[in-house]
SEMAR-728310 format. One record per residue: residue in one letter; x, y, z of N, C-alpha, C in turn. Coordinates in steps of 0.05 Angstrom, whole numbers, padded with zeros to 5 digits, always signed. Layout:
BEGIN
aXYZXYZXYZ
...
This chain:
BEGIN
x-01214+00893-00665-01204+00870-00680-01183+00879-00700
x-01177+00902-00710-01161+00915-00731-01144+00930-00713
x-01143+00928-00689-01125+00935-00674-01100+00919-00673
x-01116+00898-00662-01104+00869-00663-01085+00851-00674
x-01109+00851-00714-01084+00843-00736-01073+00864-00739
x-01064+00887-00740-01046+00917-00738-01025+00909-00726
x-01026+00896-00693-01010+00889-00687-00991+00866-00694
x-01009+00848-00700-00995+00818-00705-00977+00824-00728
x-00992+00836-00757-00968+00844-00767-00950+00858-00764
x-00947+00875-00743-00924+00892-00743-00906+00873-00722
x-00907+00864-00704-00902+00837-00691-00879+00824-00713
x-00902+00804-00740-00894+00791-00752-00871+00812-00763
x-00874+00828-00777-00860+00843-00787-00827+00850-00778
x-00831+00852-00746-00804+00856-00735-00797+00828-00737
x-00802+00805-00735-00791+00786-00730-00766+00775-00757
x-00786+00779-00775-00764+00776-00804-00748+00794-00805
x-00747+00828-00802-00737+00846-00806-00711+00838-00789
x-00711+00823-00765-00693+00815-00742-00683+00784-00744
x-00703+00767-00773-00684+00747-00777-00671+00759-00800
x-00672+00774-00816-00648+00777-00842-00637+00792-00837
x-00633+00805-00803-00611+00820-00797-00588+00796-00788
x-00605+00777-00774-00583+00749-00765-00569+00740-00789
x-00591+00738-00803-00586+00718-00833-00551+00706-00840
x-00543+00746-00841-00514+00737-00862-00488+00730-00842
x-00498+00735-00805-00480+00714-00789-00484+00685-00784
x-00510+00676-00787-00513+00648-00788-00496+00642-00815
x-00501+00651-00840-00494+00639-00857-00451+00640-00862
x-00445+00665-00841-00413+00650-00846-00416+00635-00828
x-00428+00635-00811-00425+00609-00781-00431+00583-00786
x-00447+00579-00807-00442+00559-00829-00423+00551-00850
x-00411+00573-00857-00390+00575-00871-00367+00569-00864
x-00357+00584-00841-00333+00577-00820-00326+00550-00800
x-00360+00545-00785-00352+00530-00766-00370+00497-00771
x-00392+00495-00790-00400+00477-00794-00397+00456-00822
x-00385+00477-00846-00380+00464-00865-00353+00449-00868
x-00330+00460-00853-00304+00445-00848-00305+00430-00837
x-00331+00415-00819-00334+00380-00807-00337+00365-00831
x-00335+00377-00859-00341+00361-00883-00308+00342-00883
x-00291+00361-00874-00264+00350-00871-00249+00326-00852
x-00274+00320-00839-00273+00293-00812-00265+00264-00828
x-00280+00272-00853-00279+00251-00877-00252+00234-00877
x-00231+00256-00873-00201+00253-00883-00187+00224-00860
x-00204+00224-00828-00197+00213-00816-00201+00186-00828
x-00217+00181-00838-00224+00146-00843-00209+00138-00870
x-00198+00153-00876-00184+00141-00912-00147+00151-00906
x-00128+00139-00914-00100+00144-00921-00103+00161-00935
x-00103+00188-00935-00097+00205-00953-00061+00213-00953
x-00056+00214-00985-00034+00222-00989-00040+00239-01015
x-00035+00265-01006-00034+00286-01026-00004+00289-01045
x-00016+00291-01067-00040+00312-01081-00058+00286-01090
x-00057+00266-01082-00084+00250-01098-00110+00249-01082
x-00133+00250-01102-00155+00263-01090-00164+00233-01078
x-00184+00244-01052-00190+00225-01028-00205+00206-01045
x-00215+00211-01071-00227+00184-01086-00209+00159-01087
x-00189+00169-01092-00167+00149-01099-00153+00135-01080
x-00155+00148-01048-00144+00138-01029-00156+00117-01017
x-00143+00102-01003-00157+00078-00991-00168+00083-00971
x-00198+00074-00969-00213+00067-00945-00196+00049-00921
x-00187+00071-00899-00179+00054-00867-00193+00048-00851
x-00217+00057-00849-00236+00064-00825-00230+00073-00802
x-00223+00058-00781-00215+00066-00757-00189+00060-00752
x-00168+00055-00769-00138+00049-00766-00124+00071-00751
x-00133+00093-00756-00123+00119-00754-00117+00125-00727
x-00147+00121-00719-00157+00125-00689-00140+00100-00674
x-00133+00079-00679-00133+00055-00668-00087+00075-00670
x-00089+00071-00692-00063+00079-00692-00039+00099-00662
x-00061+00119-00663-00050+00132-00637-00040+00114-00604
x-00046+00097-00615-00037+00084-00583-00031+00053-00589
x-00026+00047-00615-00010+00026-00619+00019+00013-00613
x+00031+00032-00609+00060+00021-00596+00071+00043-00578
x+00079+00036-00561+00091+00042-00536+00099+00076-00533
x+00114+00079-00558+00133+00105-00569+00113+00126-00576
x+00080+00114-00593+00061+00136-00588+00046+00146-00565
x+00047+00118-00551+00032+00115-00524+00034+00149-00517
x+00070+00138-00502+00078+00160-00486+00081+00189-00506
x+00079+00189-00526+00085+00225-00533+00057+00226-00537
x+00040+00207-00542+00009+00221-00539+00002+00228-00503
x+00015+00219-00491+00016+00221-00455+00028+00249-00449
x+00049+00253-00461+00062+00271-00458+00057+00301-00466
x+00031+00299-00492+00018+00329-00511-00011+00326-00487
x-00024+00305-00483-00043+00305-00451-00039+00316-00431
x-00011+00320-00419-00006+00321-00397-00007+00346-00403
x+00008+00366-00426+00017+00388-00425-00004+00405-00437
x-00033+00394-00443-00048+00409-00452-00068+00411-00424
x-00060+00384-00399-00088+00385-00378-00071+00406-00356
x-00044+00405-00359-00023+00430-00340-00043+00463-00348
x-00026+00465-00377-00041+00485-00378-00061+00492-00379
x-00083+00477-00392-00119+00485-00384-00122+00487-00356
x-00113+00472-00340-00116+00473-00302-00107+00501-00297
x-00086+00508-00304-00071+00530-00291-00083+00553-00304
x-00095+00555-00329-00119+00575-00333-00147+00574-00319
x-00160+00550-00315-00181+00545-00289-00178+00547-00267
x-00152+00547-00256-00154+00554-00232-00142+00584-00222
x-00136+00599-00246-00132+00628-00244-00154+00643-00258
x-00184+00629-00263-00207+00639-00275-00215+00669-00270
x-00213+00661-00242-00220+00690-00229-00201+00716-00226
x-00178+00710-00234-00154+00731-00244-00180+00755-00255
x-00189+00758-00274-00193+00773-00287-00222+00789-00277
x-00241+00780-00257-00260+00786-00252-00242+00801-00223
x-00224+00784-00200-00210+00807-00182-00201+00825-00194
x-00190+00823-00219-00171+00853-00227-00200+00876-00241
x-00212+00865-00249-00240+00885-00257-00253+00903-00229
x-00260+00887-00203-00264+00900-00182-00239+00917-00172
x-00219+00914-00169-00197+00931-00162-00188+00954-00184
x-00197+00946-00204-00190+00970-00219-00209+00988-00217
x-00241+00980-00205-00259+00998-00200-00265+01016-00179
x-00245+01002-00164-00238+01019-00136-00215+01035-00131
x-00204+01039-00149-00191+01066-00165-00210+01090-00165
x-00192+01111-00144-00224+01133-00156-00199+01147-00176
x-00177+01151-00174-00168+01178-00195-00179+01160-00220
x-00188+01177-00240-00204+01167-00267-00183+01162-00290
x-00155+01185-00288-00141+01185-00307-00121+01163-00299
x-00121+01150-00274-00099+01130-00272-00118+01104-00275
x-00137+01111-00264-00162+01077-00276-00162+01076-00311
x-00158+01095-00329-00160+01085-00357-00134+01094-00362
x-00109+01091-00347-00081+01088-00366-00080+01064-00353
x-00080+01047-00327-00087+01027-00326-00105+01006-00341
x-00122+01013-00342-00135+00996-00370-00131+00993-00394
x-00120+01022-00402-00111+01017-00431-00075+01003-00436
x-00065+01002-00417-00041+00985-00416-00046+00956-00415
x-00062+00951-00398-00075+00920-00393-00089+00906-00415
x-00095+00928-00433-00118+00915-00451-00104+00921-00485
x-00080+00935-00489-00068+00928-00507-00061+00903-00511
x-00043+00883-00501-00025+00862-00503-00049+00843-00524
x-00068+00839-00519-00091+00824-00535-00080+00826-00554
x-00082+00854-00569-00079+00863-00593-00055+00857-00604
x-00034+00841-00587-00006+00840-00602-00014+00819-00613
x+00001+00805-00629+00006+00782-00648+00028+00764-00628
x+00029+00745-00625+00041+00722-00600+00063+00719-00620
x+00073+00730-00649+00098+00738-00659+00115+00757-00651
x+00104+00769-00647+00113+00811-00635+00121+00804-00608
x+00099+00771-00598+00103+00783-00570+00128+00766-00564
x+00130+00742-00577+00166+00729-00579+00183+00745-00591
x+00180+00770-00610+00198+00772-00613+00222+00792-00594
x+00201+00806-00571+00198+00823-00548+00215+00805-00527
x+00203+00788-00530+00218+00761-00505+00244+00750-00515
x+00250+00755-00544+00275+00742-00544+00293+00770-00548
x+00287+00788-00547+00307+00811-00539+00306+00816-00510
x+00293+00811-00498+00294+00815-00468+00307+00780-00456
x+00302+00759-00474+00302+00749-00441+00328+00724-00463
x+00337+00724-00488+00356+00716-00508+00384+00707-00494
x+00403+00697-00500+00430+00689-00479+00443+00717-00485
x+00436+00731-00511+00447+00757-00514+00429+00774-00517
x+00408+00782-00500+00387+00805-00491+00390+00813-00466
x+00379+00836-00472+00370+00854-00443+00378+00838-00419
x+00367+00829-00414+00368+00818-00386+00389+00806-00379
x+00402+00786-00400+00427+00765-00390+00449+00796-00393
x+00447+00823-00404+00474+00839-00410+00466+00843-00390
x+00451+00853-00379+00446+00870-00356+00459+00863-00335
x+00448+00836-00333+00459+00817-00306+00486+00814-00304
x+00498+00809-00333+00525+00807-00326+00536+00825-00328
x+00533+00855-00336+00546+00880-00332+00552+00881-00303
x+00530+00879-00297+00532+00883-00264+00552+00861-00240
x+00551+00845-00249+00564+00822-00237+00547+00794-00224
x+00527+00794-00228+00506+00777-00215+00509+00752-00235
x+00517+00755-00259+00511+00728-00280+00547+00722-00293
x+00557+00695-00286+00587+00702-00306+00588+00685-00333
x+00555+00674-00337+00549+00670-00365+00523+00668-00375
x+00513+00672-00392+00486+00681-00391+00472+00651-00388
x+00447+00650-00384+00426+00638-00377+00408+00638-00401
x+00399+00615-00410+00382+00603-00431+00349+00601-00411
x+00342+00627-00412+00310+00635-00406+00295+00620-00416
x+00301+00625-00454+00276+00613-00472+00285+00585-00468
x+00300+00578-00472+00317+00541-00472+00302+00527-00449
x+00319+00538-00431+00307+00528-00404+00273+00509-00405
x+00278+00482-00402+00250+00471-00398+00239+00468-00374
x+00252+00471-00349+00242+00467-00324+00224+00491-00318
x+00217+00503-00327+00193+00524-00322+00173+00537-00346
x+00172+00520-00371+00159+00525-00389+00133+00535-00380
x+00119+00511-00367+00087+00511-00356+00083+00540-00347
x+00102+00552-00327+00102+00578-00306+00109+00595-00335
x+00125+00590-00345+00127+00618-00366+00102+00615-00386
x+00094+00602-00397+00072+00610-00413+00052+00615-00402
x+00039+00610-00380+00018+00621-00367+00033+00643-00365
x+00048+00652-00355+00054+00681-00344+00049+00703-00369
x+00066+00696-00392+00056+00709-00424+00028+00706-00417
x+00021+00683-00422-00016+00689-00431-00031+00705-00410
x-00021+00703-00384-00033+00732-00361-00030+00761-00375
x-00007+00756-00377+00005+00787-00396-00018+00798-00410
x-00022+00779-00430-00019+00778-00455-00059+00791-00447
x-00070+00772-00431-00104+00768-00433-00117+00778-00413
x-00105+00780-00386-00111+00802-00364-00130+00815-00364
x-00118+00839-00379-00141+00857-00384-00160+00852-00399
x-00156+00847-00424-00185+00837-00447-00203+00824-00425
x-00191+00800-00410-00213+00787-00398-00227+00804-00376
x-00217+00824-00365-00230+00832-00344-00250+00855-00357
x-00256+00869-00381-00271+00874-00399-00306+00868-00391
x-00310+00851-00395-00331+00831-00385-00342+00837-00356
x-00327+00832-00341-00337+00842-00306-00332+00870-00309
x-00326+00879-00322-00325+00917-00315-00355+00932-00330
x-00359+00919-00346-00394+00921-00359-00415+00908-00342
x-00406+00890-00325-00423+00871-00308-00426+00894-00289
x-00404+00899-00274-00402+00918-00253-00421+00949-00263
x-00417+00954-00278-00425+00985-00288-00459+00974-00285
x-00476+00950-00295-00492+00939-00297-00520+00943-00267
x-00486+00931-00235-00502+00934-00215-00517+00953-00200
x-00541+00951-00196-00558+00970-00183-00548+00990-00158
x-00540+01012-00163-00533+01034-00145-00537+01034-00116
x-00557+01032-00131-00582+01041-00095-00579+01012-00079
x-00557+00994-00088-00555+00973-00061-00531+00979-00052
x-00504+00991-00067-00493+01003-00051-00494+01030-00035
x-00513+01044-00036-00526+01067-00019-00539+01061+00005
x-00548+01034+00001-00568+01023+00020-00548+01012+00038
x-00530+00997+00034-00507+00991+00048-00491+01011+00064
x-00485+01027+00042-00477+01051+00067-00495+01060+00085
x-00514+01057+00083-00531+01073+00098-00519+01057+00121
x-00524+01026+00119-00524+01010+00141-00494+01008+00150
x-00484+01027+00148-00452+01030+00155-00429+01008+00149
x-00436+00996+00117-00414+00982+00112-00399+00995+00090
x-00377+00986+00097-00344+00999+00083-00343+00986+00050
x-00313+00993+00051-00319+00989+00013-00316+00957+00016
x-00301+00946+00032-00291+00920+00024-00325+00897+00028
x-00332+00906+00059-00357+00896+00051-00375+00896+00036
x-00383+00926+00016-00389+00936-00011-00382+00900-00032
x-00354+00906-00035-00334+00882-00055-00358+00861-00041
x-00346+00844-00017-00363+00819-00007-00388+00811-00020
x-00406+00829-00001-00434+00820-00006-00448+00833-00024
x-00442+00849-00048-00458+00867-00070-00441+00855-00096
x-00415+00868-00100-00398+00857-00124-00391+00834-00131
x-00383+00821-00117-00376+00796-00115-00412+00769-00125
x-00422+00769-00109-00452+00757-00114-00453+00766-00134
x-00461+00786-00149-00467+00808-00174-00448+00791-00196
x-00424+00787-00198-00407+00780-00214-00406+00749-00222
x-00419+00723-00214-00419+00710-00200-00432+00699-00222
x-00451+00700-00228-00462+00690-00254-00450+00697-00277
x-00443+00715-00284-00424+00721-00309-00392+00705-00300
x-00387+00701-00273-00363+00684-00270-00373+00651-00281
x-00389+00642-00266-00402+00623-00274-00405+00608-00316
x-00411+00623-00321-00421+00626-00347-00396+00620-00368
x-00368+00641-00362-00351+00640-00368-00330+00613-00364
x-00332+00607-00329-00316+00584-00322-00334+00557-00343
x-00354+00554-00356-00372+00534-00361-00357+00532-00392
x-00360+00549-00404-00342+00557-00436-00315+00552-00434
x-00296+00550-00407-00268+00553-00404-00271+00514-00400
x-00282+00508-00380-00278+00475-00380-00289+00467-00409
x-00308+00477-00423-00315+00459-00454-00296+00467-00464
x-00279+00482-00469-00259+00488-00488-00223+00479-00472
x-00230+00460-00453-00204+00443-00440-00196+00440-00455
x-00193+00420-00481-00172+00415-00501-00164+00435-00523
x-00176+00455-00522-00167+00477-00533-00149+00496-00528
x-00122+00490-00521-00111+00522-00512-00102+00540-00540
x-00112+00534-00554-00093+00551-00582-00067+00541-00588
x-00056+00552-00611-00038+00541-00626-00004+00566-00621
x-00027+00585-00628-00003+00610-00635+00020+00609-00608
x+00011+00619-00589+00037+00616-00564+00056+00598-00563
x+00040+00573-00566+00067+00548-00562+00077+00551-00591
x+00065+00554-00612+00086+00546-00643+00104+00569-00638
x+00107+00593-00626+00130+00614-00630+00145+00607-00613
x+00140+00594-00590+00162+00588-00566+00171+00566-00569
x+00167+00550-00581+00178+00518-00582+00199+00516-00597
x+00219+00504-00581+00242+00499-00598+00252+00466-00587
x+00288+00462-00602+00290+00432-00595+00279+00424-00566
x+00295+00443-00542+00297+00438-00516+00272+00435-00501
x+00246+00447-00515+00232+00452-00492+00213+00438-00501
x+00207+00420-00520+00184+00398-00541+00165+00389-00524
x+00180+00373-00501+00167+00353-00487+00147+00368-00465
x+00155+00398-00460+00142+00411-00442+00119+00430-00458
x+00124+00436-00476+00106+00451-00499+00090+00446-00512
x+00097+00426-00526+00075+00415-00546+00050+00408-00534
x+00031+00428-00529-00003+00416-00529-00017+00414-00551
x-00044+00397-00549-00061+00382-00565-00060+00404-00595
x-00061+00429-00592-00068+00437-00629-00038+00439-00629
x-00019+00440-00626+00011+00444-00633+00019+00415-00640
x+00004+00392-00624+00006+00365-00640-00003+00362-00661
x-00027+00366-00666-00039+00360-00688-00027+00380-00722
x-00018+00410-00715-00003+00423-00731+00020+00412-00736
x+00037+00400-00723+00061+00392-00727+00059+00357-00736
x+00037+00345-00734+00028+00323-00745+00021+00327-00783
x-00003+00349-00782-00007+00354-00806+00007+00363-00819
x+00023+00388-00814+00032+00411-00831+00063+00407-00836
x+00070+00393-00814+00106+00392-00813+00104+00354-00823
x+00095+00338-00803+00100+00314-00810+00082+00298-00847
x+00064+00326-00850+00045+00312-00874+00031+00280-00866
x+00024+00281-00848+00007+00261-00848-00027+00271-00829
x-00039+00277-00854-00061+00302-00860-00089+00280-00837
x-00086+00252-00844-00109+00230-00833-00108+00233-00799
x-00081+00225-00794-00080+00223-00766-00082+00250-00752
x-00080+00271-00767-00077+00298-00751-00107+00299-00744
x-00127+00294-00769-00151+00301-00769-00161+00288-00753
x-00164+00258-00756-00170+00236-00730-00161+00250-00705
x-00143+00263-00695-00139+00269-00670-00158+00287-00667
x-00148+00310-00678-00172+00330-00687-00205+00335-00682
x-00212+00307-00692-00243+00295-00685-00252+00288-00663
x-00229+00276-00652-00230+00265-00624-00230+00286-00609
x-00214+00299-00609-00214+00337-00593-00238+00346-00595
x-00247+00357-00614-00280+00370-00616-00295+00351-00606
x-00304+00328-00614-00323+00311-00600-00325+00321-00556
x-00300+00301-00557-00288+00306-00525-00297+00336-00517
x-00294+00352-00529-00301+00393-00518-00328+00387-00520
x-00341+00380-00537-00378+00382-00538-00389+00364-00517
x-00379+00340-00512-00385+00327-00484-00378+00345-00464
x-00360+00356-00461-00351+00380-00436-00377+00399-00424
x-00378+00406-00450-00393+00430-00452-00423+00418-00445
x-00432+00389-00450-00465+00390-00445-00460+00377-00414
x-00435+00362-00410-00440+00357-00392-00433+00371-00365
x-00422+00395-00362-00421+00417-00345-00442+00441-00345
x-00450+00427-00370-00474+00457-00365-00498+00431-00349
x-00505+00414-00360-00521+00384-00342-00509+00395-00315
x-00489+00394-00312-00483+00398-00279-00486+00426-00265
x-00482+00444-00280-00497+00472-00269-00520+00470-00271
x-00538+00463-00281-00563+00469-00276-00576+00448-00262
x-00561+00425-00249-00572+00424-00224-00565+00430-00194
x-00541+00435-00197-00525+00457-00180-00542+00484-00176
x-00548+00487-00192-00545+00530-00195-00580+00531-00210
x-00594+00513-00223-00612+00515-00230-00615+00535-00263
x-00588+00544-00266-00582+00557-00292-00566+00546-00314
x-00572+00547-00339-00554+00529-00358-00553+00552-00388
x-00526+00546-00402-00520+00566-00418-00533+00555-00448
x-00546+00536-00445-00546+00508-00471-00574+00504-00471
């Protein structure tokens, strides 16, 4: 019996010892991501700063109602939709970019060209999406690298507006953000992979299959749930593509192709000062991602019988 309670407390014991190790990340994750919904507030009242929201008038739902009141918001709220569901698609449906480049980089046997390959791939993360425009406008500028190049040579007899150019915005920013996330993302499946059990590719060879069938039926299955898991986080976070890429690349010419959902709402708040409607959109964004998210993980788990939630 003193075996027993011996145990339970030492039991109990780890358990606190392992909640006040959580403790002081719950409490910024409170700090960071739950106490700034205090700011949802802003949507239902006219705020005009610097006067404090006491003083401002109660709208209620004007705000919300506002976005699609006349014709001219209709379409530029149609138009930050369109260019936020382009790009979230065209990152969903290149999901698996980063889990093929993790198996191919594992089938690399020289060791010193598998980690200068990786460590090339997995810098760009680390740049700042400032550094990385400012790289693109010396290379790809009406007076950079590329347009002298071209016309040194004779191929161009006036330079070409790369960044200007709007007919291929969509194709060039995914292509940066490939650059750019490539490697970081394939991170993930290369720990997955290190993860899978040996002795089923031994067992395979035994039974005389090659590497690619190896890839097929061992890596691939193996990877599959961590692909899973990830694609489930990528559809809840649809209206999210970030801010930083499009605010460095956007200029007059390319607005109508650029501007997605947080580059609206920044350029609502921060440039236009009108702090209510940014946030009202804002609300509507988070809400819309948390429906995503329960309702795709609802659909994996009766698909797949597994759910992340």
């Amino acid at each position: 019996m003193k075996a027993k309670t011996g145990g339970g407390k030492n039991r109990s014991s780890k358990k606190y010892k392992l909640f006040f190790m959580v403790f002081p990340l719950l409490i910024l994750l409170f700090l960071f991501s739950y106490l700034p919904l205090y700011g949802w507030v802003y949507a239902f009242f006219d705020y005009r700063p610097p006067k404090k929201l006491a003083d401002c008038a109660f709208v209620g739902l004007n705000w919300f109602q506002g976005m699609v009141s006349t014709p001219e918001k209709r379409m530029q709220l149609w138009e930050v939709l369109r260019n936020t569901f382009v790009m979230s698609g065209l990152g969903l449906l290149t999901s698996w970019m980063p889990m093929a480049f993790a198996i191919l980089l594992t089938e690399v046997r020289n060791k010193r060209f598998k980690k200068l390959v990786q460590t090339f791939t997995t810098i760009p993360n680390f740049i700042s999406w400032v550094l990385v425009y400012s790289m693109a406008f010396s290379l790809f500028s009406t007076s950079g690298m590329m347009n002298t190049f071209l016309q040194s040579i004779g191929i161009l007899e006036k330079p070409v507006q790369f960044l200007q150019d709007n007919s291929h915005t969509w194709l060039t920013m995914w292509l940066w953000g490939q650059w750019k996330g490539l490697g970081w993302g394939a991170i993930m499946y290369l720990a997955a992979i290190a993860g899978i059990d040996q002795e089923l590719y031994e067992a395979a060879r035994v039974d005389g299959a090659g590497r690619f069938r190896l890839i097929w039926h061992i890596t691939i299955p193996s990877l599959l749930p961590t692909f899973f898991v990830l694609l489930i986080m990528n559809v809840a976070n649809f209206l999210n593509n970030g801010m930083d890429q499009y605010f460095v690349f956007q200029n007059a010419f390319n607005t109508d192709k650029i501007q997605v959902l947080d580059l609206y709402v920044y350029n609502l708040g921060i440039k236009a000062g009108n702090y209510s409607l940014a946030t009202a959109i804002s609300m509507l964004k988070s809400i819309i991602s948390v429906t995503l998210l329960f309702t795709v993980n609802g659909v994996s788990k009766l698909l797949r019988g597994e759910s992340i939630v």
